[in-house]
PAMAR-740649 format. One record per residue (C-alpha): residue in one letter; x, y, z. Coordinates in steps of 0.2 Angstrom, whole numbers, always signed. Example, Ala and Ser with C-alpha at 12.3 -4.5 7.8 and 13.67 -1.06 7.14 Angstrom:
BEGIN
<pt "A"; <+62; -22; +39>>
<pt "S"; <+68; -5; +36>>
This chain:
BEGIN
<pt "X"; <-33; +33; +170>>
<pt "X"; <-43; +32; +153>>
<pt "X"; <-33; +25; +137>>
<pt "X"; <-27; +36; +127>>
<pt "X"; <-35; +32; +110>>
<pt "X"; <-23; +34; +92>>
<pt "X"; <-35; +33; +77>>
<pt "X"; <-25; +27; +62>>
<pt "X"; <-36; +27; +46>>
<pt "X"; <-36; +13; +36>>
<pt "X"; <-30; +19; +18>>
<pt "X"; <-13; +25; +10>>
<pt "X"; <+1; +21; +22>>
<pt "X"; <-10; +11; +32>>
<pt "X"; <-5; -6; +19>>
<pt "X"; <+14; -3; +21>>
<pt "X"; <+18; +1; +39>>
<pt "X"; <+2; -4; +49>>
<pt "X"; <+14; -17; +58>>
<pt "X"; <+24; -5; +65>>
<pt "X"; <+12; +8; +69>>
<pt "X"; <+2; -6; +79>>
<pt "X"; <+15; -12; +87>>
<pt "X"; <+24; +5; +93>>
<pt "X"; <+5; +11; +101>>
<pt "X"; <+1; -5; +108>>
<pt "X"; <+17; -4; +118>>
<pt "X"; <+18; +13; +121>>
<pt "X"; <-1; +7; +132>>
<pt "X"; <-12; +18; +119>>
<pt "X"; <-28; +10; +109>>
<pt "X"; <-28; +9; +93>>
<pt "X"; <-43; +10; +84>>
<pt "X"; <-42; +7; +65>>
<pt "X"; <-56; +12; +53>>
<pt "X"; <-65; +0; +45>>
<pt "X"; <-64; -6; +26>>
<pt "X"; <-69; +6; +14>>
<pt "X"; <-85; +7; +10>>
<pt "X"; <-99; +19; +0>>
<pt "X"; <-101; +29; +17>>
<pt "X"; <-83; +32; +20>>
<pt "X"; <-82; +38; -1>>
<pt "X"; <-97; +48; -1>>
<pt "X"; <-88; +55; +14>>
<pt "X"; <-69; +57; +5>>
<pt "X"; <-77; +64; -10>>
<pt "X"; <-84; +76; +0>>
<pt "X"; <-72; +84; +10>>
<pt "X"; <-56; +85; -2>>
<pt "X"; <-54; +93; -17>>
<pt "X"; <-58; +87; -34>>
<pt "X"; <-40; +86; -43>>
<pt "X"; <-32; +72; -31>>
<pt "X"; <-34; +54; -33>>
<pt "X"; <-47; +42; -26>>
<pt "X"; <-36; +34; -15>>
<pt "X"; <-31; +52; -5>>
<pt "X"; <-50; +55; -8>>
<pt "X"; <-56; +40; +2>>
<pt "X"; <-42; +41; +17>>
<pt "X"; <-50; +60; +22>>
<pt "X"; <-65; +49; +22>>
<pt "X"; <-58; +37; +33>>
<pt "X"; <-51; +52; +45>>
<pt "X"; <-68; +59; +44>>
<pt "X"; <-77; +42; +51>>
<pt "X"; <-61; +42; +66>>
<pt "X"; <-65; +59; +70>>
<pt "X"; <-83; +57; +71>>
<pt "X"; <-78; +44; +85>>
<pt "X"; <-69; +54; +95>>
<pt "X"; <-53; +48; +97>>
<pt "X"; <-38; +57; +106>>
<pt "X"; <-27; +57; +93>>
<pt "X"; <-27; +53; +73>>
<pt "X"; <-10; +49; +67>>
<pt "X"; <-5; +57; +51>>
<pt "X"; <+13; +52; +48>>
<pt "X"; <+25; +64; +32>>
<pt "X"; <+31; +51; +26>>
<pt "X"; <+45; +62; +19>>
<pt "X"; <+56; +48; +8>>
<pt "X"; <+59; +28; +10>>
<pt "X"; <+74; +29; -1>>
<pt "X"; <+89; +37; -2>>
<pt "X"; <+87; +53; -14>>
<pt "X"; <+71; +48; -18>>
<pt "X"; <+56; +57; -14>>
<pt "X"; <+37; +54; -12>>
<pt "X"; <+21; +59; -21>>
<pt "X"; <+18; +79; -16>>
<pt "X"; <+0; +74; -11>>
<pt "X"; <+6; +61; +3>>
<pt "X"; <+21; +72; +9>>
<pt "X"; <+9; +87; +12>>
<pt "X"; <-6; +75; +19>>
<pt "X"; <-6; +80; +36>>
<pt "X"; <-7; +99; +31>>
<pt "X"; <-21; +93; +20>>
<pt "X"; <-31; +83; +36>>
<pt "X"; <-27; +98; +47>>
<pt "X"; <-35; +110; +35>>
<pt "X"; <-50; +101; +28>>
<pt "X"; <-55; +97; +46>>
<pt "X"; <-49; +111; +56>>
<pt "X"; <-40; +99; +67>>
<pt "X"; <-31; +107; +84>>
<pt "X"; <-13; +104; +81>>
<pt "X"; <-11; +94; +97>>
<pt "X"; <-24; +81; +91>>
<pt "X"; <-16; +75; +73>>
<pt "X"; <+1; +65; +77>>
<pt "X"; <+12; +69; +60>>
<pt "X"; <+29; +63; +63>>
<pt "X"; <+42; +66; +50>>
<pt "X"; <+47; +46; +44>>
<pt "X"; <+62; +42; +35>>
<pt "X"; <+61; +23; +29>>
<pt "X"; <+78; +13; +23>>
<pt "X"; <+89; +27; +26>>
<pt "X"; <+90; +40; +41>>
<pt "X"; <+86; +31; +55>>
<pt "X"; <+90; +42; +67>>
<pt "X"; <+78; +55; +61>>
<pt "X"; <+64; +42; +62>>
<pt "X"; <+69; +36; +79>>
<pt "X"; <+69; +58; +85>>
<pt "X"; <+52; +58; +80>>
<pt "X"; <+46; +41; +84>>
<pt "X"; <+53; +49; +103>>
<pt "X"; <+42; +65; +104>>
<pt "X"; <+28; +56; +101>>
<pt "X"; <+32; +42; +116>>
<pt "X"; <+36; +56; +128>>
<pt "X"; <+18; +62; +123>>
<pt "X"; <+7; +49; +127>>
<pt "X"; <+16; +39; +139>>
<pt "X"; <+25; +39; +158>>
<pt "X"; <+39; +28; +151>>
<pt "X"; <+55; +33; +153>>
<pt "X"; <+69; +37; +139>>
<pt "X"; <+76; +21; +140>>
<pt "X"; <+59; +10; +139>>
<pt "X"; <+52; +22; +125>>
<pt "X"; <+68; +20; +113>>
<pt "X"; <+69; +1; +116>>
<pt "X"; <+49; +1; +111>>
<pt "X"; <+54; +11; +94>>
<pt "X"; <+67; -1; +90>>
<pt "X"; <+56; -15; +93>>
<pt "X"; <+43; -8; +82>>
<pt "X"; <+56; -7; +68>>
<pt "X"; <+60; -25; +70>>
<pt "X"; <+44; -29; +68>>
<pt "X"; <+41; -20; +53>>
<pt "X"; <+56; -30; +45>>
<pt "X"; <+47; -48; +52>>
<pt "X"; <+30; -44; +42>>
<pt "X"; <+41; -39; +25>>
<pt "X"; <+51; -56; +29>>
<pt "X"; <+34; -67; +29>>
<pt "X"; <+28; -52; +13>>
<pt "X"; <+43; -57; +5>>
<pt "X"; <+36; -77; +5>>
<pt "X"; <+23; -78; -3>>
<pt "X"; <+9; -70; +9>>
<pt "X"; <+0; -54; +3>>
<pt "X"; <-4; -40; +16>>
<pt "X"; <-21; -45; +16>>
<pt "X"; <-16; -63; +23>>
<pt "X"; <-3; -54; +34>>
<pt "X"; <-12; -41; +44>>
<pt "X"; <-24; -55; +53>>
<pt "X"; <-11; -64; +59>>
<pt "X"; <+2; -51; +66>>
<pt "X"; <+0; -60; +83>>
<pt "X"; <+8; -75; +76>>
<pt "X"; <+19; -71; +61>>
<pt "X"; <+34; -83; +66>>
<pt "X"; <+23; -97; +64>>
<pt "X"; <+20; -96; +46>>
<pt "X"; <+28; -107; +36>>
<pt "X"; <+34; -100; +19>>
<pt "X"; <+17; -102; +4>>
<pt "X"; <+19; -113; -8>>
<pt "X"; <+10; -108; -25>>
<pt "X"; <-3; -119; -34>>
<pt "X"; <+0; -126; -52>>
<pt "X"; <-9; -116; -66>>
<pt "X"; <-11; -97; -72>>
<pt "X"; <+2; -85; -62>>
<pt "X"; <-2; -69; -63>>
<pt "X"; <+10; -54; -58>>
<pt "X"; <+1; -38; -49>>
<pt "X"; <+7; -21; -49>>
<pt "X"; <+5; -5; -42>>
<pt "X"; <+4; +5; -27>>
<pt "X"; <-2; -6; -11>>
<pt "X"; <-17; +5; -9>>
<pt "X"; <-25; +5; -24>>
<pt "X"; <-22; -16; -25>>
<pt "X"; <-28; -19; -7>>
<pt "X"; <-43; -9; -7>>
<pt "X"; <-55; -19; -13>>
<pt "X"; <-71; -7; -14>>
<pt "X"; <-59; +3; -24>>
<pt "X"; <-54; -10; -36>>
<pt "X"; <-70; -20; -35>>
<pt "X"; <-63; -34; -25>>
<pt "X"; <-51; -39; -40>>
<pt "X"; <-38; -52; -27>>
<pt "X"; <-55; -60; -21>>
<pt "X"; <-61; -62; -37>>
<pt "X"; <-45; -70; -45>>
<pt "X"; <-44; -81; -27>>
<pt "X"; <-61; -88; -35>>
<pt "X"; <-56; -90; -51>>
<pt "X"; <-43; -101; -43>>
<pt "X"; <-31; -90; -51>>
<pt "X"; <-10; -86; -45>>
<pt "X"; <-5; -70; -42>>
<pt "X"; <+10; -62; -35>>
<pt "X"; <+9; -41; -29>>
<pt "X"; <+25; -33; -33>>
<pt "X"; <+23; -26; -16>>
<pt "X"; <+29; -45; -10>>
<pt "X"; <+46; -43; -21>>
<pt "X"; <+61; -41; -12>>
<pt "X"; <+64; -24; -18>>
<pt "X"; <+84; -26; -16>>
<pt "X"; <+83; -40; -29>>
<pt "X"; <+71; -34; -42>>
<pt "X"; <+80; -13; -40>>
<pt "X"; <+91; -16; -56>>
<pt "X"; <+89; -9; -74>>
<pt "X"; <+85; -21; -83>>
<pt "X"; <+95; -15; -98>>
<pt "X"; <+81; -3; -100>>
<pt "X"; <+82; +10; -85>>
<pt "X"; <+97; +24; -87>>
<pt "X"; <+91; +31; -74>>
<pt "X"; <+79; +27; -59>>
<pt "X"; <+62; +38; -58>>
<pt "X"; <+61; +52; -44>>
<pt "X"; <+51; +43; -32>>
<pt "X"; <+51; +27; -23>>
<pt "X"; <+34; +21; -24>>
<pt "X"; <+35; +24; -43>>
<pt "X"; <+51; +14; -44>>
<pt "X"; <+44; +1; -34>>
<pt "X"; <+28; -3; -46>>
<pt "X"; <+40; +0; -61>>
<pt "X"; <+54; -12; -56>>
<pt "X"; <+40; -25; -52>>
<pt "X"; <+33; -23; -68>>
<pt "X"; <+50; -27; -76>>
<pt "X"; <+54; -42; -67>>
<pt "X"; <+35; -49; -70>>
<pt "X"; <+39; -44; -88>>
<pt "X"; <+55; -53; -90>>
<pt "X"; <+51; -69; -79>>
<pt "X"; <+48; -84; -89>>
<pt "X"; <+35; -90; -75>>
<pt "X"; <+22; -75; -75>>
<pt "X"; <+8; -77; -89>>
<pt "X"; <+2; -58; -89>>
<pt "X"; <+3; -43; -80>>
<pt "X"; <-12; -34; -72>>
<pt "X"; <-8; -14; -66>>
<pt "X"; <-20; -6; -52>>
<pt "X"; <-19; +13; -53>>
<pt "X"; <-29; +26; -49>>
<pt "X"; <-37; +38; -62>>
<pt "X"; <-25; +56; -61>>
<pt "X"; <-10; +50; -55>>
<pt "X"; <+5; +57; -63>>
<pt "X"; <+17; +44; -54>>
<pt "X"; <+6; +28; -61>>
<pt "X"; <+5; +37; -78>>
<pt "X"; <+25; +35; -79>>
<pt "X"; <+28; +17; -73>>
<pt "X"; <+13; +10; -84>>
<pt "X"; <+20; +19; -99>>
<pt "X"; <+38; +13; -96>>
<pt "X"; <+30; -4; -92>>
<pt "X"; <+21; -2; -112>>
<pt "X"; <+36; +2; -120>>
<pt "X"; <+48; -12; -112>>
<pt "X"; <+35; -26; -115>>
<pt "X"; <+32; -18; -134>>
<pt "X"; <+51; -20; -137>>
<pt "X"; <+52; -34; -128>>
<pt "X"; <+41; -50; -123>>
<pt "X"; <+27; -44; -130>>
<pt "X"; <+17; -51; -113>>
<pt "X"; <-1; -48; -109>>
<pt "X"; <-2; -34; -99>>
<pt "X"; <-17; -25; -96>>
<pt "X"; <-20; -7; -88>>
<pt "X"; <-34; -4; -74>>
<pt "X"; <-38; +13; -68>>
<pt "X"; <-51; +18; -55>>
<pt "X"; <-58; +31; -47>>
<pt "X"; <-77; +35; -37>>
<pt "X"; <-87; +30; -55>>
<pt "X"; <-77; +15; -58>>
<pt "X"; <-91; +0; -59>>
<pt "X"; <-87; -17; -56>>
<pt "X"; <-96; -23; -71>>
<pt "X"; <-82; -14; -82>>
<pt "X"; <-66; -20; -73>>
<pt "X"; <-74; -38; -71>>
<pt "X"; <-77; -40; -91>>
<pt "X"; <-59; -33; -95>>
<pt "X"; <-51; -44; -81>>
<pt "X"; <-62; -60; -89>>
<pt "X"; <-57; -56; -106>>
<pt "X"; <-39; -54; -99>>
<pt "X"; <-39; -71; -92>>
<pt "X"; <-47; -79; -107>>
<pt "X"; <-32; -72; -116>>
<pt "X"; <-20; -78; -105>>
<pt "X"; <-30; -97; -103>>
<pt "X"; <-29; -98; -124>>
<pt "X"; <-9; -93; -123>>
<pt "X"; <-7; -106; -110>>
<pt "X"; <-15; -121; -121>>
<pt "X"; <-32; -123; -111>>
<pt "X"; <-49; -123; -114>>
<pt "X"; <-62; -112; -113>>
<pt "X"; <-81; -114; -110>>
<pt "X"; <-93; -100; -111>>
């Protein structure tokens, strides 16, 4: 009997929960077969199939479904991530993504998985949904398929221990094989920089124009604020009376915050796309705290498909070039 083949396009959710989703279809005896990096084909693609007034980053995921479907696979999965905090929701856009991929591509029903998820709260429905979807493309029995979803939930919480240590997702998602035997990173002397914003606008490096890579070269620190223990950082800060409306944006906020207030961060560099309401909430929020307060470098970076790399690589020089003056050391041109 043929494996059953689960396309999960690599965009979006992909750089939260792609530990989990791996795991439940590799045990569940599916194959998974995971886009490949974004690239100019896949954004020519994205551009091309959605409409104009949603950012680049839903842009390039129908790309990415685009170059799954154009492989045949049995199944795409398309999960509504509904909420991953208690009374807090999600951007309209992702909630509504799997009605956005069935009607762009006039997919069957039966070919697009688009469980309902609840993340930190509601288990119960997660599991339910996680459930239907094992009975559909397995023979195992009740028993086996609940134990493989609560495994794939475990899982989920080992990758965001070794996120929470100093790896990156990036540095994570290679070696998901092997997690336990990483040893906590320890973090070089010199410029720390602290990263915010959703993970995929920072993990997407065609988007972005490779910006990690290029500060890995620099031999510049950074921190992503999706590596914060988000229990520790969700506080106030004498500056919040009330949180936002949706997680994510609370996330990136509350990371910006803490990178503000932290004595060892030099600057602070936000990654956003170009028409995001969400981002245009948090990196205002993030102005007028550091205005009032520290007074710490902080610089905005927006893309979209015409962003060039020139641009964002002369701001990100003259960024760090500020931050090398503050901190005392030379600088030869």
């Amino acid at each position: 009997m043929r494996e059953k083949t689960i396309g999960i396009a690599r965009g979006l959710y992909y750089y939260m929960y792609y530990p989990m989703w791996k795991k439940f279809f590799l045990e569940l005896g599916t194959k998974v077969i995971v886009s490949p990096p974004t690239n100019k084909r896949i954004m020519d693609l994205g551009v091309a199939y959605s409409v104009d007034d949603i950012c680049i980053s839903v842009k390039v995921y129908h790309g990415h479904v685009k170059y799954l479907l154009d492989r045949n696979v049995d199944f795409i999965f398309v999960p509504r991530i509904v909420s991953e905090e208690k009374h807090k929701e999600n951007c309209p856009k992702l909630l509504s993504l799997p009605d956005l991929i069935r009607d762009t591509f006039s997919i069957e029903e039966s070919r697009i998985l688009s469980p309902e998820l609840y993340f930190n709260w509601n288990r119960a429905k997660t599991e339910e949904e996680l459930f239907k979807i094992g009975v559909l493309l397995s023979n195992k029995t009740r028993k086996e398929i609940k134990s493989i979803i609560r495994k794939s939930l475990a899982f989920q919480k080992t990758y965001e221990y070794y996120l929470n240590r100093g790896y990156n997702t990036l540095e994570l998602y290679p070696r998901l094989t092997n997690l336990k035997k990483l040893k906590p990173k320890k973090m070089k002397s010199g410029i720390l920089i602290g990263i915010v914003g959703f993970p995929y606008d920072i993990y997407d490096g065609y988007l972005n124009a490779s910006i990690l890579d290029k500060l890995k070269k620099m031999g510049i620190n950074y921190v992503v604020s999706n590596m914060l223990n988000y229990k520790l950082i969700n506080r106030s800060y004498k500056f919040l009376n009330k949180d936002l409306f949706w997680h994510q944006s609370n996330v990136a906020l509350k990371a910006g915050l803490y990178f503000l207030s932290s004595k060892d961060i030099d600057g602070v560099i936000t990654i956003s796309s170009f028409g995001c309401g969400l981002s245009a909430i948090y990196t205002k929020l993030l102005d007028i705290f550091n205005k009032e307060r520290n007074k710490k470098p902080l610089i905005h970076l927006v893309i979209d498909e015409q962003t060039g790399e020139a641009g964002i690589l002369t701001r990100l020089e003259a960024f760090l070039d500020l931050l090398k003056i503050r901190k005392g050391r030379e600088i030869y041109v």
